[in-house]
N, CA, C and O atoms as a GROMACS GRO file, in nm:
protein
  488
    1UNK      N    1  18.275  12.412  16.208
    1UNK     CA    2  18.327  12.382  16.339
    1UNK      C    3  18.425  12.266  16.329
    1UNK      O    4  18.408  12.156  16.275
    2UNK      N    5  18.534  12.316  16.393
    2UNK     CA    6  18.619  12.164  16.396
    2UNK      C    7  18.602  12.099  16.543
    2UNK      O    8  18.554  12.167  16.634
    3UNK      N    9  18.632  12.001  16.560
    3UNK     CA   10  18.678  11.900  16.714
    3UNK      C   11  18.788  11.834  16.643
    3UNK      O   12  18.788  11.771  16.537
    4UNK      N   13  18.904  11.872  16.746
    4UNK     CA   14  18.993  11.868  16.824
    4UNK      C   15  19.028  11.683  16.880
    4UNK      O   16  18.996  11.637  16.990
    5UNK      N   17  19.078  11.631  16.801
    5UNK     CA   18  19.139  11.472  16.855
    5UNK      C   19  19.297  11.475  16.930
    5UNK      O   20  19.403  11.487  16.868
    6UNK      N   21  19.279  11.457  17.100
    6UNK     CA   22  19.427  11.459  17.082
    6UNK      C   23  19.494  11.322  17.168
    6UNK      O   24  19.440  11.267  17.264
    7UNK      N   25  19.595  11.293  17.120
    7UNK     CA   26  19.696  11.230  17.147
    7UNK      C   27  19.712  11.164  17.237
    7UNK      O   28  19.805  11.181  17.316
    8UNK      N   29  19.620  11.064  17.246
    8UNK     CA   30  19.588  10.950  17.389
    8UNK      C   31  19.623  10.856  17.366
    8UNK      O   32  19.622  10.818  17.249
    9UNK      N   33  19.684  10.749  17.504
    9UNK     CA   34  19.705  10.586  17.453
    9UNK      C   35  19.582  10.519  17.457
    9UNK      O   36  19.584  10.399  17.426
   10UNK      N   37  19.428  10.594  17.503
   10UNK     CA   38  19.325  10.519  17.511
   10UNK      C   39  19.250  10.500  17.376
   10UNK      O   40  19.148  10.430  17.376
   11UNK      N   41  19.297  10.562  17.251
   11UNK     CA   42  19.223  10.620  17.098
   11UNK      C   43  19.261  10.565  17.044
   11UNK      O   44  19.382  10.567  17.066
   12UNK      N   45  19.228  10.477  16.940
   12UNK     CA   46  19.244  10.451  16.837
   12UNK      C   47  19.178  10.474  16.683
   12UNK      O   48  19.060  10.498  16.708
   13UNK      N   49  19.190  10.477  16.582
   13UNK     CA   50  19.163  10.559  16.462
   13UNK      C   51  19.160  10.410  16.381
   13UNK      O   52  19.229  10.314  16.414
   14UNK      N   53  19.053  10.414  16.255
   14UNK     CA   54  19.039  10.334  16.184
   14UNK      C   55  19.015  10.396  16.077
   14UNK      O   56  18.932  10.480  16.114
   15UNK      N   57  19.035  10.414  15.950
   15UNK     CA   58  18.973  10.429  15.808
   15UNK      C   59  19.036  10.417  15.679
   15UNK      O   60  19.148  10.371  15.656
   16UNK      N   61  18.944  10.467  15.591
   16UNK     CA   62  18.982  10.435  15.419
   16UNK      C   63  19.094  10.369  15.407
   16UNK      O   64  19.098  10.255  15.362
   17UNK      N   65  19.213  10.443  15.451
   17UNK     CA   66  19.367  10.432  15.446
   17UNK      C   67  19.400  10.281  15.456
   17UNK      O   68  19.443  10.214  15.362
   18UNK      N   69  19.370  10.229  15.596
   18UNK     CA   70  19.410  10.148  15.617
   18UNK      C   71  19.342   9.998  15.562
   18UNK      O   72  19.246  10.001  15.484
   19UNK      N   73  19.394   9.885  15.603
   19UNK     CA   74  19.343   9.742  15.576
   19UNK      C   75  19.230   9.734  15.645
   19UNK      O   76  19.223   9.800  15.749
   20UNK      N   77  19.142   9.670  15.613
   20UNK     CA   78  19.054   9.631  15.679
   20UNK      C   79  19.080   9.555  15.824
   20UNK      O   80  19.186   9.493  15.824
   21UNK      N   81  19.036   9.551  15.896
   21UNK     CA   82  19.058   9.508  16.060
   21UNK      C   83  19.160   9.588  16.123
   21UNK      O   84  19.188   9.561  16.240
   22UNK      N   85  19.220   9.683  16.066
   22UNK     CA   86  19.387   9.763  16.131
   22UNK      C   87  19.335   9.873  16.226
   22UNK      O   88  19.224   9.899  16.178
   23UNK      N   89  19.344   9.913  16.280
   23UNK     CA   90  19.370  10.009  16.399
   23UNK      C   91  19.480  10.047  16.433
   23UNK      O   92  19.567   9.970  16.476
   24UNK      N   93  19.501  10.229  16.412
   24UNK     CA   94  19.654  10.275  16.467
   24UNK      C   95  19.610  10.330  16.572
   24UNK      O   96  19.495  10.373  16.568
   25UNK      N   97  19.692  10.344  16.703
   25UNK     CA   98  19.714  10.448  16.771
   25UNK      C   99  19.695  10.573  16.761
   25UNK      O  100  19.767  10.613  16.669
   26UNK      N  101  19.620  10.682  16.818
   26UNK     CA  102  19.630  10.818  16.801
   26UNK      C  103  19.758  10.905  16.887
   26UNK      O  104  19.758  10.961  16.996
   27UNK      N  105  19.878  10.886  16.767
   27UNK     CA  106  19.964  10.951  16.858
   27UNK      C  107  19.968  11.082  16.829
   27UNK      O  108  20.061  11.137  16.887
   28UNK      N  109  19.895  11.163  16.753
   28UNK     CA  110  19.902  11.317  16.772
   28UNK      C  111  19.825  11.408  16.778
   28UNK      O  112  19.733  11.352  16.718
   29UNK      N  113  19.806  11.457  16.789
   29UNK     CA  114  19.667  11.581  16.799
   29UNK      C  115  19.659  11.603  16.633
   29UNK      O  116  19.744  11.602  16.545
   30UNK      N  117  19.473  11.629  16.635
   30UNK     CA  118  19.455  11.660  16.456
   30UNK      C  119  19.296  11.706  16.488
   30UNK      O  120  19.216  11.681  16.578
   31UNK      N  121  19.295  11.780  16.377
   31UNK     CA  122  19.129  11.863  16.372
   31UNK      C  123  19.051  11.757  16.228
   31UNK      O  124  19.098  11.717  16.122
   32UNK      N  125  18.906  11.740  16.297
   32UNK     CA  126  18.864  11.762  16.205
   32UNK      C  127  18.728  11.846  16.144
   32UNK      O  128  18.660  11.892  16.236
   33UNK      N  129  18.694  11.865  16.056
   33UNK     CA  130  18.632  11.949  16.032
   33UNK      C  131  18.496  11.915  15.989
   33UNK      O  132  18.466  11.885  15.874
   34UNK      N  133  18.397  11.923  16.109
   34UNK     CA  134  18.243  11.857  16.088
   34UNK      C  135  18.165  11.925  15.946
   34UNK      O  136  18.086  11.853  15.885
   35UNK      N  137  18.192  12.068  15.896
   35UNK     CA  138  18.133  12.063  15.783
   35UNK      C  139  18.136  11.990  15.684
   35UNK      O  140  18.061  11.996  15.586
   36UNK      N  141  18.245  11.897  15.710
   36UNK     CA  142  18.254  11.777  15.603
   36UNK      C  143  18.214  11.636  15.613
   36UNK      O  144  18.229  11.540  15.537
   37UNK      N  145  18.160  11.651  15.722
   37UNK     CA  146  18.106  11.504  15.767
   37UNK      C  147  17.940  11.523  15.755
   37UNK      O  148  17.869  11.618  15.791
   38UNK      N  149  17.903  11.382  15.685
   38UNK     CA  150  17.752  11.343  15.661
   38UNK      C  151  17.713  11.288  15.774
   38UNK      O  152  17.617  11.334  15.836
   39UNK      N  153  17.770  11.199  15.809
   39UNK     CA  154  17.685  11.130  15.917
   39UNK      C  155  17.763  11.113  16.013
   39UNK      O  156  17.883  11.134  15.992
   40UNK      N  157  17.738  11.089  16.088
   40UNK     CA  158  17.842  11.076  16.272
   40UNK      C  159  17.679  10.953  16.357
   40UNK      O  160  17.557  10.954  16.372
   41UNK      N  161  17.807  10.865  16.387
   41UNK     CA  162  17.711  10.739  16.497
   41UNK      C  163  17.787  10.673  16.645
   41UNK      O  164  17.868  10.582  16.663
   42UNK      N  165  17.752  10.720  16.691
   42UNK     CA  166  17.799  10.652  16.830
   42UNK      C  167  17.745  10.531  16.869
   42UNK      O  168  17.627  10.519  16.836
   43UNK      N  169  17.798  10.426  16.935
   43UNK     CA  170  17.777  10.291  16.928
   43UNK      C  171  17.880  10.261  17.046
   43UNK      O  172  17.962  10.349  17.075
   44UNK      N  173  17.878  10.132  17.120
   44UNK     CA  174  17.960  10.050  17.189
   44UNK      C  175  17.962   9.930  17.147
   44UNK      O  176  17.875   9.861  17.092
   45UNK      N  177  18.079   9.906  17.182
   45UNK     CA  178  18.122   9.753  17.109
   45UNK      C  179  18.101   9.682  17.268
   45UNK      O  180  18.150   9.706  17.378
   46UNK      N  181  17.996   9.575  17.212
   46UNK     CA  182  17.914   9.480  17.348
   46UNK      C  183  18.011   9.363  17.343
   46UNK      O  184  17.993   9.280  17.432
   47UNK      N  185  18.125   9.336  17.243
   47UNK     CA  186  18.207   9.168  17.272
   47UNK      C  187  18.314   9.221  17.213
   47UNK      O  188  18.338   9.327  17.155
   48UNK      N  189  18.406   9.071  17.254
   48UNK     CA  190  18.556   9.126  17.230
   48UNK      C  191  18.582   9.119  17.019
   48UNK      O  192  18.514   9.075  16.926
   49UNK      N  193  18.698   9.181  17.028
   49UNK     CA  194  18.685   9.186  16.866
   49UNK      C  195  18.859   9.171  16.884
   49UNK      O  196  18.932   9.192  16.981
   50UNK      N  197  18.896   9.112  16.710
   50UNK     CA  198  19.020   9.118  16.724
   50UNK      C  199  19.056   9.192  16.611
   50UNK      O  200  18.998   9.182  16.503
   51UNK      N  201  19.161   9.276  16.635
   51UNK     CA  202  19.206   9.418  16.545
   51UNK      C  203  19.375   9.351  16.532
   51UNK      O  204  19.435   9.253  16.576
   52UNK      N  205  19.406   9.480  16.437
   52UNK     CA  206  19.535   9.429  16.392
   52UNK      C  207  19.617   9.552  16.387
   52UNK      O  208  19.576   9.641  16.313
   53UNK      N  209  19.748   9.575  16.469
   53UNK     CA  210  19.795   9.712  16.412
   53UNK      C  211  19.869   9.684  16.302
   53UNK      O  212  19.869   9.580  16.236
   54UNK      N  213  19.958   9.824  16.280
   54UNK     CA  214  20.009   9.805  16.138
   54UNK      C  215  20.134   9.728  16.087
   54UNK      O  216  20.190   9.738  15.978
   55UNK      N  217  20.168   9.636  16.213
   55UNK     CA  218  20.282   9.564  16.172
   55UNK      C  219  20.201   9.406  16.205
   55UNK      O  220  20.241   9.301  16.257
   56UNK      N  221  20.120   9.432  16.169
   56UNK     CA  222  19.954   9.261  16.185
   56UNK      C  223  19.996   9.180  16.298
   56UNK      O  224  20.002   9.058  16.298
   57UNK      N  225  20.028   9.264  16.405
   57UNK     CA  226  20.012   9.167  16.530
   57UNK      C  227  19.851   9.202  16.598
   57UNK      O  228  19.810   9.317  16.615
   58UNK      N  229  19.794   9.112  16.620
   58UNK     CA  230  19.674   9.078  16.684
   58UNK      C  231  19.704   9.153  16.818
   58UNK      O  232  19.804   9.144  16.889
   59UNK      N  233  19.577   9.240  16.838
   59UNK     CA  234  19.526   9.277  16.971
   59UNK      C  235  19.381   9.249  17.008
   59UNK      O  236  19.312   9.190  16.925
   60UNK      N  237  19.314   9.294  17.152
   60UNK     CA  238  19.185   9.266  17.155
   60UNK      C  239  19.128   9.445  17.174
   60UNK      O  240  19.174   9.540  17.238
   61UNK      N  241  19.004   9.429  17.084
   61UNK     CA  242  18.920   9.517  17.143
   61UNK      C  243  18.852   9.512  17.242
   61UNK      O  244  18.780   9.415  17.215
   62UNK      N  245  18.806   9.564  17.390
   62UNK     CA  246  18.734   9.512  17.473
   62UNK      C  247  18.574   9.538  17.470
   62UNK      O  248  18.534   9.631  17.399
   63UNK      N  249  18.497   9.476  17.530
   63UNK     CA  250  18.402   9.502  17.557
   63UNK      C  251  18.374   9.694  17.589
   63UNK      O  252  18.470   9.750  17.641
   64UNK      N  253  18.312   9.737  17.574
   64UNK     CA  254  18.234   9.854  17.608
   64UNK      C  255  18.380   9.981  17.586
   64UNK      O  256  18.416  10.078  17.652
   65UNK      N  257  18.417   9.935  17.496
   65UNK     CA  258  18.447  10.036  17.451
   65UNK      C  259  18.392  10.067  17.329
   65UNK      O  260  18.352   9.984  17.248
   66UNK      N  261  18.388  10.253  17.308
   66UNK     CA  262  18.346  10.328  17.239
   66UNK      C  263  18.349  10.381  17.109
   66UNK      O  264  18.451  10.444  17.083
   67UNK      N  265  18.274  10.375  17.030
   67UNK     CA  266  18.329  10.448  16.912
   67UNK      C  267  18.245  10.554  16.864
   67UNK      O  268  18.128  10.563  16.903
   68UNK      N  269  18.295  10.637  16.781
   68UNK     CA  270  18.298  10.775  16.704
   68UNK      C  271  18.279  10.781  16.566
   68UNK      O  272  18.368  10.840  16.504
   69UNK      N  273  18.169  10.728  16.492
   69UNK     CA  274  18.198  10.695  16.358
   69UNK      C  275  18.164  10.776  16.270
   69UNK      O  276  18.046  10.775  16.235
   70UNK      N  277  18.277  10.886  16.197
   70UNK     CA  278  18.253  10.959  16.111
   70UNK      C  279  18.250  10.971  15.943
   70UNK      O  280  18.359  10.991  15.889
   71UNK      N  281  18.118  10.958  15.847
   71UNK     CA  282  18.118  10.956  15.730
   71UNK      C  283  18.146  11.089  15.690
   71UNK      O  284  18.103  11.181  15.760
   72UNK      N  285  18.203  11.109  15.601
   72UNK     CA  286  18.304  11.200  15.540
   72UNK      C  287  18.146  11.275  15.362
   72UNK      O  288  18.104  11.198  15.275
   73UNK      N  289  18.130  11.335  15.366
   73UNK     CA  290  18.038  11.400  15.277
   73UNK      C  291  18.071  11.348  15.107
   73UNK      O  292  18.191  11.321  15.093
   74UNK      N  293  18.003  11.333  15.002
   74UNK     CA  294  18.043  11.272  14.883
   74UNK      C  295  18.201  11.333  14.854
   74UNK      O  296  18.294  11.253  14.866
   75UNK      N  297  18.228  11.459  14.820
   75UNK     CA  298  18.274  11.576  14.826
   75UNK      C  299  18.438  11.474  14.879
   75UNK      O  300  18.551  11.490  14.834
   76UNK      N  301  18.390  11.371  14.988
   76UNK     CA  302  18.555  11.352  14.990
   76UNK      C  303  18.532  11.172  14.984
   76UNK      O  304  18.537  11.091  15.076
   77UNK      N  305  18.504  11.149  14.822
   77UNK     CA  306  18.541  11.031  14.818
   77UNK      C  307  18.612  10.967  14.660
   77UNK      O  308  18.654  11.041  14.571
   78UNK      N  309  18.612  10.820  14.655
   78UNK     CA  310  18.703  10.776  14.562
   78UNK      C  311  18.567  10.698  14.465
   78UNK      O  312  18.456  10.648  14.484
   79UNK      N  313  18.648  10.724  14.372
   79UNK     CA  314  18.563  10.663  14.259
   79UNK      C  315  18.644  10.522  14.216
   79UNK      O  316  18.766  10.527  14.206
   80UNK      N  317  18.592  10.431  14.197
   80UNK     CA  318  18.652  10.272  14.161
   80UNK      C  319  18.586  10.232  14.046
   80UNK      O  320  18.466  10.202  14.045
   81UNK      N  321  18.654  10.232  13.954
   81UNK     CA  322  18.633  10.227  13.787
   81UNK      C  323  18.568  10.076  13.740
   81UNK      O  324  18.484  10.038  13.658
   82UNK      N  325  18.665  10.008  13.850
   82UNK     CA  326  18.670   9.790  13.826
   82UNK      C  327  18.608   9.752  13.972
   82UNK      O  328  18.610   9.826  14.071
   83UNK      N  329  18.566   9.653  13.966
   83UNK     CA  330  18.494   9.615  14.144
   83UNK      C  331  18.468   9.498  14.075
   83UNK      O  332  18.374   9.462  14.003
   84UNK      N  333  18.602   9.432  14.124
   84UNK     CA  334  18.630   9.276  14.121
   84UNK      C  335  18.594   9.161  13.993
   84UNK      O  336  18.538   9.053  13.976
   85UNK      N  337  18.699   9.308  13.893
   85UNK     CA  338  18.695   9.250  13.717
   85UNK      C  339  18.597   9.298  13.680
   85UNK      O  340  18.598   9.285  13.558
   86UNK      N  341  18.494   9.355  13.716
   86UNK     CA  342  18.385   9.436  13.654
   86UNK      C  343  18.360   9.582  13.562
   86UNK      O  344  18.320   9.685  13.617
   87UNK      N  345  18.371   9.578  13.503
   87UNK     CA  346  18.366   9.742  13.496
   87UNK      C  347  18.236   9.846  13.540
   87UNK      O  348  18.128   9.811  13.494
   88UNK      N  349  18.235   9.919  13.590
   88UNK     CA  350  18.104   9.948  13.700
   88UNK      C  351  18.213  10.100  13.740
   88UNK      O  352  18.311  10.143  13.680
   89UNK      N  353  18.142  10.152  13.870
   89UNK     CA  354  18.195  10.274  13.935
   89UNK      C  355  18.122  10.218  14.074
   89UNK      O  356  18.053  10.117  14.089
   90UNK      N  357  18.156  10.305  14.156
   90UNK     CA  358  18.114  10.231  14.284
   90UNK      C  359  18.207  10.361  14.339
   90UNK      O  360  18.327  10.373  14.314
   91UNK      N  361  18.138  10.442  14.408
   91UNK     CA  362  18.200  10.610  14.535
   91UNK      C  363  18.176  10.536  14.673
   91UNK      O  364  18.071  10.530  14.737
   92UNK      N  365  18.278  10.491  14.696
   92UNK     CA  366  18.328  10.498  14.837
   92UNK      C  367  18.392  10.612  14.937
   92UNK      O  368  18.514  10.624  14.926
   93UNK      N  369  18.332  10.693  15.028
   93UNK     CA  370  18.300  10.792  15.110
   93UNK      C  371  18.394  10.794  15.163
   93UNK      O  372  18.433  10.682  15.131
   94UNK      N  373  18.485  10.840  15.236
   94UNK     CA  374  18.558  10.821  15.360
   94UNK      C  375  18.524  10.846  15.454
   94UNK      O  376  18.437  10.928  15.483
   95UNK      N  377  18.622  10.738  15.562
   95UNK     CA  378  18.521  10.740  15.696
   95UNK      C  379  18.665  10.750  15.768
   95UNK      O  380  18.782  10.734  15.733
   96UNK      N  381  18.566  10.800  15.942
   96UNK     CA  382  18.678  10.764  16.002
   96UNK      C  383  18.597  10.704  16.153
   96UNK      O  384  18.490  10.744  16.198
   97UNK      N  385  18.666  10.623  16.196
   97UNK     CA  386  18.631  10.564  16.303
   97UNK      C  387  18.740  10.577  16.458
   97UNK      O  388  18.848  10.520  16.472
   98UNK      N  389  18.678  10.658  16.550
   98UNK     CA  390  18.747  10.654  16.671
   98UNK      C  391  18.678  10.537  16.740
   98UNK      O  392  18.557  10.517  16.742
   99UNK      N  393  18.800  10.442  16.812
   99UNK     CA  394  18.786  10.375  16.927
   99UNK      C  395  18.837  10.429  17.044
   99UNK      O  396  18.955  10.460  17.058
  100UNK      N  397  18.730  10.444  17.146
  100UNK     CA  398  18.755  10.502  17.276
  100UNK      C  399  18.786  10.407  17.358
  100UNK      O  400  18.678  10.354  17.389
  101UNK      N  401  18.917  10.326  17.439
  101UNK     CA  402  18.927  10.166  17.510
  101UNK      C  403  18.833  10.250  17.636
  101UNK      O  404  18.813  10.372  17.640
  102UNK      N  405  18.783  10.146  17.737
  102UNK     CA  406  18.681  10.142  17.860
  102UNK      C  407  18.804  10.274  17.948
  102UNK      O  408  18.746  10.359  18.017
  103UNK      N  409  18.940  10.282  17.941
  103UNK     CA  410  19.018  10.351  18.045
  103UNK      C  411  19.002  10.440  17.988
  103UNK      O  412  18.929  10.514  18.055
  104UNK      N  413  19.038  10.501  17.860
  104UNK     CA  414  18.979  10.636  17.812
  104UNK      C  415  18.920  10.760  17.903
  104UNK      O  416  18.800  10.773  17.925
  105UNK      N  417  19.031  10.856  17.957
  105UNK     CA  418  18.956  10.956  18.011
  105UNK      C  419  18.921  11.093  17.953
  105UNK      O  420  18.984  11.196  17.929
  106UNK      N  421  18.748  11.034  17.935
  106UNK     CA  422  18.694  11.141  17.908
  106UNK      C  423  18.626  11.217  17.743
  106UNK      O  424  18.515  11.259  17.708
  107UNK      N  425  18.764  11.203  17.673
  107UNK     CA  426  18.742  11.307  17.543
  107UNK      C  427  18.659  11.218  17.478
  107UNK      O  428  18.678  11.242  17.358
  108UNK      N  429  18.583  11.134  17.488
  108UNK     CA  430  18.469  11.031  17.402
  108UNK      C  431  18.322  11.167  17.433
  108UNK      O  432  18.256  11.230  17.351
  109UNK      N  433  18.319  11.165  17.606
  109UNK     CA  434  18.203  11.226  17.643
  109UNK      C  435  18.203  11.361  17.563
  109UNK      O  436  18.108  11.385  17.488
  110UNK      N  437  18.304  11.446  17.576
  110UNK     CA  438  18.368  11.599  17.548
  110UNK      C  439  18.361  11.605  17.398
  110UNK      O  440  18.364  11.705  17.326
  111UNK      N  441  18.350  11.487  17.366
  111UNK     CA  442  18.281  11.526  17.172
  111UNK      C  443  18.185  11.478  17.157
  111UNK      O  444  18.128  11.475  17.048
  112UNK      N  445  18.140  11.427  17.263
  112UNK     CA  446  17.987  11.370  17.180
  112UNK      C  447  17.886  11.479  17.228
  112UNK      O  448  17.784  11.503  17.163
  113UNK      N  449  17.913  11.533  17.325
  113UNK     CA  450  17.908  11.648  17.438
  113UNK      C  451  17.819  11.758  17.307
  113UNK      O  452  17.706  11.800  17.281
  114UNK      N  453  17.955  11.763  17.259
  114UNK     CA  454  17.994  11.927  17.161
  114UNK      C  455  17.902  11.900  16.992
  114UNK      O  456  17.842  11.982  16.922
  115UNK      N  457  17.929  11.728  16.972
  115UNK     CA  458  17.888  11.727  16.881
  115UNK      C  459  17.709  11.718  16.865
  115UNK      O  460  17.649  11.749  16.762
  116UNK      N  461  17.640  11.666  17.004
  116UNK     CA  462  17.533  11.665  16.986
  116UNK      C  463  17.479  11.836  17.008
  116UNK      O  464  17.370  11.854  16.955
  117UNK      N  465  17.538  11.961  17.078
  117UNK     CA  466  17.513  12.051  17.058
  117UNK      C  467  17.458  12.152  16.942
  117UNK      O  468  17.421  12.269  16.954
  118UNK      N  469  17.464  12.065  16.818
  118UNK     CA  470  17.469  12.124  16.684
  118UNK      C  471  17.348  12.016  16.677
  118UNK      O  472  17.344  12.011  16.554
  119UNK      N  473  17.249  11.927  16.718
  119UNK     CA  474  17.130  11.793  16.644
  119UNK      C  475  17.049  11.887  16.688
  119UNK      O  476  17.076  11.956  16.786
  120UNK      N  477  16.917  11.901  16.600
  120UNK     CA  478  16.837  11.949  16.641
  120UNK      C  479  16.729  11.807  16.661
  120UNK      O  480  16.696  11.733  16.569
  121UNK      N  481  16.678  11.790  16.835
  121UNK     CA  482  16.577  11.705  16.782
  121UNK      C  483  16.467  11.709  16.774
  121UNK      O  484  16.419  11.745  16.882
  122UNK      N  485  16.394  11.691  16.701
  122UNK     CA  486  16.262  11.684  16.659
  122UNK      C  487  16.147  11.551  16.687
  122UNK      O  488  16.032  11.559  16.644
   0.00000   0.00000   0.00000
């Protein structure tokens, strides 16, 4: 099953790719494909946070907004040979992280909706 991300000024996207603290914009529609994801966690961010887009100007995250946090299955990750002059290995997963801001209409509920449709709970 895929879900469907599209093209809001309320979304923002975080992962592997980027720097740590960066957040881009979701400016286009893109699938992704849950058979490849291990874990998925929903969470709200309870205080302000400060993020960075990709030209490192400082923005704020707000309070109660949402996120979407998707781990990516072994299957799609990187192997790191050195970890800080060491020689070692160390599989880092890919992830991806949606931020939903508080104005956000809607598509936060409409996947968590779809995605809890598939949990069985026990």
């Amino acid at each position: 099953m895929f879900i469907k991300i599209k093209k809001n000024c309320g979304i923002y996207m975080q992962h592997n790719g980027l720097e740590k603290q960066h957040l881009v914009p979701v400016t286009s529609n893109f699938l992704i494909n849950l058979d490849h994801v291990a874990e998925v966690s929903f969470y709200t961010i309870k205080e302000k946070k400060i993020r960075y887009d990709l030209e490192n100007h400082e923005f704020q995250i707000q309070p109660h907004t949402r996120v979407l946090h998707l781990q990516m299955t072994y299957t799609y990750a990187m192997i790191k040979e050195n970890i800080n002059g060491t020689k070692g290995s160390l599989v880092e997963r890919s992830y991806y992280k949606l931020h939903f801001l508080p104005e956000e209409m809607g598509q936060y509920d409409e996947l968590r909706t779809k995605i809890e449709e598939h949990v069985l709970n026990l």
